[in-house]
C-alpha positions in Angstrom: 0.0 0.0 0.0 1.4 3.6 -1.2 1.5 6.4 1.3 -1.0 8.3 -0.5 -3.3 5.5 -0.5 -3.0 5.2 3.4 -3.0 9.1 3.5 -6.7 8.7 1.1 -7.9 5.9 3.4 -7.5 7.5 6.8 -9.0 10.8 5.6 -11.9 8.1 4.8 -11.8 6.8 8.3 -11.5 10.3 9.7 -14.7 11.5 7.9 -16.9 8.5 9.2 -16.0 9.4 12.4 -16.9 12.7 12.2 -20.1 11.9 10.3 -20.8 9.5 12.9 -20.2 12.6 15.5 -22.1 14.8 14.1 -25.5 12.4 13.3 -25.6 11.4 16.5 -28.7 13.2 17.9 -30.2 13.8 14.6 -31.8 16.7 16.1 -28.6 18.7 16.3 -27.3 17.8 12.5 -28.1 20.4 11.4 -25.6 22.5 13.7 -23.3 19.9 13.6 -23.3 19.0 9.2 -21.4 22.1 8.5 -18.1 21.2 10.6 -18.2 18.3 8.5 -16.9 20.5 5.2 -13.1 20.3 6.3 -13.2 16.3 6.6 -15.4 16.0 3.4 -12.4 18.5 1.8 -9.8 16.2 3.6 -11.0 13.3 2.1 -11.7 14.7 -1.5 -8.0 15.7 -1.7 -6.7 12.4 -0.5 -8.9 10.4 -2.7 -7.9 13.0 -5.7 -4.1 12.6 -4.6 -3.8 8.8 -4.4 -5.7 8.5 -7.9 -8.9 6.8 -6.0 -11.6 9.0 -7.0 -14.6 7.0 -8.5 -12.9 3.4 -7.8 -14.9 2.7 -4.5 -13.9 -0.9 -4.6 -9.9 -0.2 -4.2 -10.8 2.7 -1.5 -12.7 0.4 0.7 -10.2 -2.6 0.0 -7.7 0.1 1.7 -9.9 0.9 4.4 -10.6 -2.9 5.2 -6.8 -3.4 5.2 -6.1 -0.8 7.9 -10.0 -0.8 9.6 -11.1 -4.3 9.6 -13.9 -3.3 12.5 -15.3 -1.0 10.1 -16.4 -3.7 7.9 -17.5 -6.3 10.1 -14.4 -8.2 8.6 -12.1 -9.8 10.4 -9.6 -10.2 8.3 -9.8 -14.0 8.2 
């Protein structure tokens, strides 16, 4: 795995967390959504950087690799 592949990946991870965050009492998304712009821009860049925008599959066979939990894989 390249380093801008694990930079594009973690971005990824990052911005599921802070989706997660901010959905969390759907009644205060709506403050919450807009501090979600720097990890969306984050994210973007990354996937733009490592050459992963538009091929899903190869972004979330990256985050599997490093984040099994997220996936309900367990690597076995």
């Amino acid at each position: 795995m390249r380093n801008d592949e694990i930079a594009a990946a973690q971005a990824y991870v990052r911005l599921l967390a802070a989706t997660r965050a901010a959905l969390t009492d759907p009644a205060d998304a709506p403050l919450y959504m807009p501090l979600l712009a720097s990890p969306i821009e984050e994210a973007d860049e990354a996937l733009r950087s490592a050459g992963l925008s538009g091929n899903e599959d190869r972004l979330f066979a990256l985050v599997r690799a490093l984040q099994p939990s997220l996936t309900g894989s367990s690597g076995r």
